[in-house]
C-alpha positions as CSV (number, residue, x, y, z in Angstrom):
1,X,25.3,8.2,-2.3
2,X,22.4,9.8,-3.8
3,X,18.7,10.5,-1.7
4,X,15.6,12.0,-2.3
5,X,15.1,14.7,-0.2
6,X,12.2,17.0,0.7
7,X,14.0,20.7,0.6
8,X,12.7,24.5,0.4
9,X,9.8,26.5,0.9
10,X,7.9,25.4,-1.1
11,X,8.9,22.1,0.0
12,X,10.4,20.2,-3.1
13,X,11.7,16.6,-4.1
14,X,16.1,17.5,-4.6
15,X,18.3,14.4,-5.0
16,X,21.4,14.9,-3.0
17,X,24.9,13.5,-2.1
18,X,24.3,12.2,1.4
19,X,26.6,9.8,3.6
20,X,25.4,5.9,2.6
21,X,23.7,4.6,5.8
22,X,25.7,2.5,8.4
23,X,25.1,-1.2,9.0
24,X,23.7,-2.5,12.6
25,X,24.0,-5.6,13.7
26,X,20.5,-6.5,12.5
27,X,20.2,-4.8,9.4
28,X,21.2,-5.7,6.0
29,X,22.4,-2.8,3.0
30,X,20.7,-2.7,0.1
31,X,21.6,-1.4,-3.3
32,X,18.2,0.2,-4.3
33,X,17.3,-0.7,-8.1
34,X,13.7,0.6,-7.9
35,X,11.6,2.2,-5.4
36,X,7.9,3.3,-5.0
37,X,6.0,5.7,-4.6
38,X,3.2,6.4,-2.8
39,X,0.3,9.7,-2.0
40,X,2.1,9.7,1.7
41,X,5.0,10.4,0.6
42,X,2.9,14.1,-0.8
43,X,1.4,14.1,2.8
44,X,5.0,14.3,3.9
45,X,5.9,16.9,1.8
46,X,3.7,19.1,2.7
47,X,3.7,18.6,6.8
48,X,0.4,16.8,6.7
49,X,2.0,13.3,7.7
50,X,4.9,12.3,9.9
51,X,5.7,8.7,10.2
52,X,6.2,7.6,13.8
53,X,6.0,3.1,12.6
54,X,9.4,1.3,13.7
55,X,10.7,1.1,9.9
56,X,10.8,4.8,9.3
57,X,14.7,4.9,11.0
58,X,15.8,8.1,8.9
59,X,15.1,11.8,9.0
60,X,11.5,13.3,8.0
61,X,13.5,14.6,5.2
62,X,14.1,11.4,3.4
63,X,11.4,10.4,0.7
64,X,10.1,6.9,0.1
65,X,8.2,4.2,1.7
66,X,8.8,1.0,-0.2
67,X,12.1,-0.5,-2.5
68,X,13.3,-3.7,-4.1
69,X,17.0,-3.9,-5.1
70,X,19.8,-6.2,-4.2
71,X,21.5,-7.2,-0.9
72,X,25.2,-5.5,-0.6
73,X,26.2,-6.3,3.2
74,X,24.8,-8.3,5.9
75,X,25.1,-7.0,9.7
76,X,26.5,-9.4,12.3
77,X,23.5,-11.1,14.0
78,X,21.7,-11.5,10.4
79,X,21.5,-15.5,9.5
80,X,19.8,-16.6,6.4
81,X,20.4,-13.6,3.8
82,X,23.3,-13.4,1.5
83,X,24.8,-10.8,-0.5
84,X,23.7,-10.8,-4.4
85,X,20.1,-11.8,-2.9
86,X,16.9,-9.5,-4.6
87,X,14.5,-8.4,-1.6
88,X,11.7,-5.9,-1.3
89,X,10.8,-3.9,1.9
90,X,8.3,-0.9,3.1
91,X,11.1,1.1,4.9
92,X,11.9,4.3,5.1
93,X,13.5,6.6,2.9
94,X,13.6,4.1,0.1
95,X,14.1,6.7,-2.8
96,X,18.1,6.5,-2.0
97,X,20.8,4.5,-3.7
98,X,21.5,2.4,-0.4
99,X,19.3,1.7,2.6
100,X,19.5,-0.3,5.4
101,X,17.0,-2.7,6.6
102,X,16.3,-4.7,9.4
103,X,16.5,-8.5,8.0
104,X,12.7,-9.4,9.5
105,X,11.3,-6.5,7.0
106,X,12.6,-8.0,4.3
107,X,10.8,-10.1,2.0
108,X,12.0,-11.9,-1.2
109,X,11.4,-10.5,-5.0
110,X,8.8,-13.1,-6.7
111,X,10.8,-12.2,-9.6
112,X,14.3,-10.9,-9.8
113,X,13.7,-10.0,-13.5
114,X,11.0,-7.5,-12.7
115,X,11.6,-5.0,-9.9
116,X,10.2,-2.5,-11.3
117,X,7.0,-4.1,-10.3
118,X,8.9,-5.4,-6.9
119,X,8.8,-1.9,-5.7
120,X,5.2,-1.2,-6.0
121,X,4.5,-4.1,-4.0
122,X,5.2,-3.9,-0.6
123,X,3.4,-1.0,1.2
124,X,0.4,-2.4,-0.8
125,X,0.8,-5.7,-0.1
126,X,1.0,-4.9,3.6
127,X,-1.1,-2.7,4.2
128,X,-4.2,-4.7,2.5
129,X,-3.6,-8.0,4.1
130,X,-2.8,-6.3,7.3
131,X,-6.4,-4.8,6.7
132,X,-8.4,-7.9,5.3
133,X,-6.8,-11.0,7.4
134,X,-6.0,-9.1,10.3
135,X,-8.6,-5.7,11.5
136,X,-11.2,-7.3,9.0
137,X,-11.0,-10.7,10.2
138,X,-11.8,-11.7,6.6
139,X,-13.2,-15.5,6.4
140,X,-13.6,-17.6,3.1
141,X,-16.2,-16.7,1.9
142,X,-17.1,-13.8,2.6
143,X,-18.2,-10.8,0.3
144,X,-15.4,-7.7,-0.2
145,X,-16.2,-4.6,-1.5
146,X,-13.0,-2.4,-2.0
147,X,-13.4,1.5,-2.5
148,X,-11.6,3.1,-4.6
149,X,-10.3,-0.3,-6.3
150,X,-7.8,1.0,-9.0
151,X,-5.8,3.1,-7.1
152,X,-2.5,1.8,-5.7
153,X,-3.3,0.5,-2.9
154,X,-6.8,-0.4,-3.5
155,X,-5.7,-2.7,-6.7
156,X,-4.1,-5.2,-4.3
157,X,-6.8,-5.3,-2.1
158,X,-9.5,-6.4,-4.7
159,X,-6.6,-9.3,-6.1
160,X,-6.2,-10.1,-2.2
161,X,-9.9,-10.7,-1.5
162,X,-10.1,-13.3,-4.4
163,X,-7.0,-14.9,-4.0
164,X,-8.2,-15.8,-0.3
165,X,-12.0,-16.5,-1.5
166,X,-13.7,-14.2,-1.5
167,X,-17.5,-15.3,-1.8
168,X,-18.1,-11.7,-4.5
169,X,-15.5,-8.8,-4.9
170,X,-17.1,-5.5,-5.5
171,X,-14.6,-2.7,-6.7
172,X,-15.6,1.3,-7.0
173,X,-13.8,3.8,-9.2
174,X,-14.8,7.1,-10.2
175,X,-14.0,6.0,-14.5
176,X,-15.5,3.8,-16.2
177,X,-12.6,3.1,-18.0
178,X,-11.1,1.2,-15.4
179,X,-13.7,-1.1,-14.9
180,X,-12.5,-3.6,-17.4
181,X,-9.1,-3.7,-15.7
182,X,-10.6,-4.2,-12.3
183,X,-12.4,-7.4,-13.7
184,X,-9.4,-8.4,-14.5
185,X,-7.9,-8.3,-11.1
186,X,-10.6,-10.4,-9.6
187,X,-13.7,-7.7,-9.1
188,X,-16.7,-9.8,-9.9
189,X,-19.2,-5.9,-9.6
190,X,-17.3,-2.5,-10.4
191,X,-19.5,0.7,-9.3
192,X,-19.1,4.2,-11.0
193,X,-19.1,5.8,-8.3
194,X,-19.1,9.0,-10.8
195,X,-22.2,8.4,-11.8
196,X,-23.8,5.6,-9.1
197,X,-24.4,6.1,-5.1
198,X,-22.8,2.8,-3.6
199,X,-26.0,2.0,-0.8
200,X,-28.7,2.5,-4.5
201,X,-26.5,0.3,-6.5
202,X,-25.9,-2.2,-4.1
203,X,-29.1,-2.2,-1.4
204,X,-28.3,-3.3,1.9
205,X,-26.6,-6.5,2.9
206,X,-24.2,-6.2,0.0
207,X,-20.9,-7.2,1.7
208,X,-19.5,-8.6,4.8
209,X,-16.2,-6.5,4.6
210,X,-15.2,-3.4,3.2
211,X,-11.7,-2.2,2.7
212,X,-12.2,1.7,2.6
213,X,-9.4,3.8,0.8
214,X,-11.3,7.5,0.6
215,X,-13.0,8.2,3.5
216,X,-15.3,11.3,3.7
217,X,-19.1,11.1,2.2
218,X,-18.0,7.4,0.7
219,X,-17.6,6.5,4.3
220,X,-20.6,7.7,5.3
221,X,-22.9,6.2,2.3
222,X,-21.2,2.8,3.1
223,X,-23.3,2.1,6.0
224,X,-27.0,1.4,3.8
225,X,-24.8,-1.1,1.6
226,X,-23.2,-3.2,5.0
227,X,-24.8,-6.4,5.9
228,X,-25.7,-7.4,9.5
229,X,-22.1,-7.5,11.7
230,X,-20.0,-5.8,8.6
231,X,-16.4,-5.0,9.4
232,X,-15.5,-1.8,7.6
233,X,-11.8,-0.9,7.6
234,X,-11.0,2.8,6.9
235,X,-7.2,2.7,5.2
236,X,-7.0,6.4,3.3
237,X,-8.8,9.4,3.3
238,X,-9.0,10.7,-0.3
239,X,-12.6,11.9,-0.1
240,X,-11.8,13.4,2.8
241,X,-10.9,13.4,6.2
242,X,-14.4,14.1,8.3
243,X,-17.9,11.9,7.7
244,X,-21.2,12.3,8.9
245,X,-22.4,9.1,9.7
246,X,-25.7,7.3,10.5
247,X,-24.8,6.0,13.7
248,X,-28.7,4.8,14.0
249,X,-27.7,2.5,11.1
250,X,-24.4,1.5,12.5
251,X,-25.6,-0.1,15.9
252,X,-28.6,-1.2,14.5
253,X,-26.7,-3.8,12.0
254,X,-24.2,-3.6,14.2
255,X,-21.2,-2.9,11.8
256,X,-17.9,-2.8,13.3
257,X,-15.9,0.1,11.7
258,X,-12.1,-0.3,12.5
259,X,-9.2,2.7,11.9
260,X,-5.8,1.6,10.6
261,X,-2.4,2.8,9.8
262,X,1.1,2.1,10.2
263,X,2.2,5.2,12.2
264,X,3.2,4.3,15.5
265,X,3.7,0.6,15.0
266,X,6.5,-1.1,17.1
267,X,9.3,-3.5,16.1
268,X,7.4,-7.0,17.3
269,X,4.0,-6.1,15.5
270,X,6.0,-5.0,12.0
271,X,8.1,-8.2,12.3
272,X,4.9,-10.3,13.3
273,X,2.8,-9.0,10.1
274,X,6.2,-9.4,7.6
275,X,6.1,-13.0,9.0
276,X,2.5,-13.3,7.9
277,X,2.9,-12.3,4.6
278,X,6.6,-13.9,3.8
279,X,4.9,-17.0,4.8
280,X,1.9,-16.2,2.6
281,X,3.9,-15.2,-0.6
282,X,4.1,-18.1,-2.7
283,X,0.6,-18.9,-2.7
284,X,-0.5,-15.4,-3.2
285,X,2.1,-14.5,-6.4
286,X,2.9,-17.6,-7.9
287,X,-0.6,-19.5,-7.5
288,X,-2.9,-16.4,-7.7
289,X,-0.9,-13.9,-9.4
290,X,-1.3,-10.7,-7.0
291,X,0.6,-8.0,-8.9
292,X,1.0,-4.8,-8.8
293,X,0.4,-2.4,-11.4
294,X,2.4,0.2,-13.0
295,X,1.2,3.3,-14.1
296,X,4.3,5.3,-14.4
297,X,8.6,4.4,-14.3
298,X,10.8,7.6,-14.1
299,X,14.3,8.5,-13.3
300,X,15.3,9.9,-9.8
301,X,15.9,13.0,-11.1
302,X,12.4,13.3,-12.6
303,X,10.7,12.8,-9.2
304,X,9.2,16.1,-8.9
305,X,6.9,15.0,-12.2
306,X,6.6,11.6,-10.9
307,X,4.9,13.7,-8.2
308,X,2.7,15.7,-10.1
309,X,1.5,12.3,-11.5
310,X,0.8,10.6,-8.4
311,X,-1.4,13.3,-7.5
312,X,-3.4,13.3,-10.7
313,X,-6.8,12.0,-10.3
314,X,-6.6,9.8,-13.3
315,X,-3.7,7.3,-11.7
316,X,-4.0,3.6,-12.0
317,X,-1.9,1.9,-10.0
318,X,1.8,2.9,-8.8
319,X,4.5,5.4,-9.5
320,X,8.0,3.7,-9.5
321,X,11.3,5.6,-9.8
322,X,14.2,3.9,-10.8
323,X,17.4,4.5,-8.7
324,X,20.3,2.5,-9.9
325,X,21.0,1.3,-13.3
């Protein structure tokens, strides 16, 4: 079967003819339509991220995070799943044309007609509700602000926060032209960051949670916007990977910042959150519409500019490569 692969020095994306995966007991095959792509998977490339989470079961070699496709085989102990079924999963090595995937990571396509859109959704999806219901302890009610709201994690994040109630959603971007599509999403505020400091444009006791994708000064200047007791949840690091922060500010409001990721996550905890959200799917797509959005589709064999695009600073939502026809 074919596989992205990270190869050379420099490293590069190569598809190659690898051995299809075997099937455990507790797995299921799937024929991978479309898959995702995500600014780890450039991390990985270049030796500045090694995932270490229970559904990265392949080498460090293998590229891809999240897929949707269709179900091929079913191992032994799985009950429930059939072959011809359309699922999605955040697993690893994703950008091949077969994968195999324990059946409690799987969860189902909202729409079997669209997996281009399938595959952006899972890492996001995870990741963001992990963050809001879970570290973040969001409550109805409650007022989000979402840094960096346009990129592709970020987007699901500001559509999360509203379809759960969110009292105000407040999304940054660094263009103006995104603004009107972040409206769109479910931000009821959208900060230039560009051209506006988030604590000025805001004032203090401007939201109750924060899901924070850039890290660095952002981080830093989010502490004169945080009301009393804030949760912050630092998720990515695209400012940077160091802040100075006001830690006289942080105690006296008493804001509770909280570190996440999924490196180093064990079976029961990825199982436990997959539960979460399979159980929270059809509210979320069919009754409030989360989606992702698409910024790019290429071919496998066009990866290496599908990286070049993820890495642009322009990017609005996911990359997506197609891997079967």
């Amino acid at each position: 079967m074919r596989a992205l692969l990270t190869t050379g020095t420099p490293p590069t994306w190569t598809v190659t003819e690898i051995a299809p995966p075997a099937v455990a007991p507790d797995q299921v095959l799937v024929e991978v339509t479309t898959a995702g792509l995500n600014r780890a998977d450039l991390l990985m490339r270049e030796g500045a991220y090694v995932p270490s989470s229970a559904d990265w079961n392949v080498g460090p070699d293998r590229v891809g995070f999240e897929m949707a496709g269709r179900v091929r085989a079913v191992g032994d102990r799985v009950t429930g799943i059939a072959p011809g079924q359309y699922v999605m999963a955040q697993t690893g090595g994703a950008c091949a044309e077969l994968v195999a995937v324990d059946h409690r990571l799987l969860l189902p396509v909202p729409d079997p007609q669209d997996l281009v859109a399938a595959a952006g959704l899972p890492s996001a999806l995870l990741t963001e509700y992990d963050a809001l219901t879970g570290a973040a302890r969001f409550r109805p009610g409650d007022r989000v602000l979402i840094t960096g709201g346009a990129g592709g994690v970020g987007h699901i994040g500001v559509q999360l926060a509203r379809a759960l109630g969110a009292r105000t959603v407040i999304a940054t971007t660094r263009s103006q032209d995104k603004a009107g599509l972040l409206r769109e999403l479910g931000a009821t505020r959208v900060i230039d960051t560009a051209s506006e400091d988030i604590a000025t444009a805001l004032g203090p006791d401007a939201f109750d949670v924060c899901l924070d994708h850039l890290g660095g000064p952002v981080l830093a200047g989010l502490l004169g916007a945080a009301a009393p007791r804030a949760r912050i949840v630092q998720i990515g690091r695209l400012a940077g990977t160091h802040a100075h922060l006001d830690l006289e500010t942080l105690a006296a409001r008493r804001i509770q910042l909280i570190g996440t990721t999924f490196r180093g996550r064990d079976t029961d905890e990825l199982h436990a959150l997959n539960a979460r959200v399979r159980e929270a799917l059809p509210g979320l797509l069919r009754t409030h519409d989360v989606r992702p959005v698409v910024d790019s589709v290429l071919d496998l064999s066009e990866a290496e500019r599908a990286g070049q695009l993820l890495d642009r600073p322009g990017l609005t939502g996911k990359v997506i490569l197609r891997i079967v026809a």
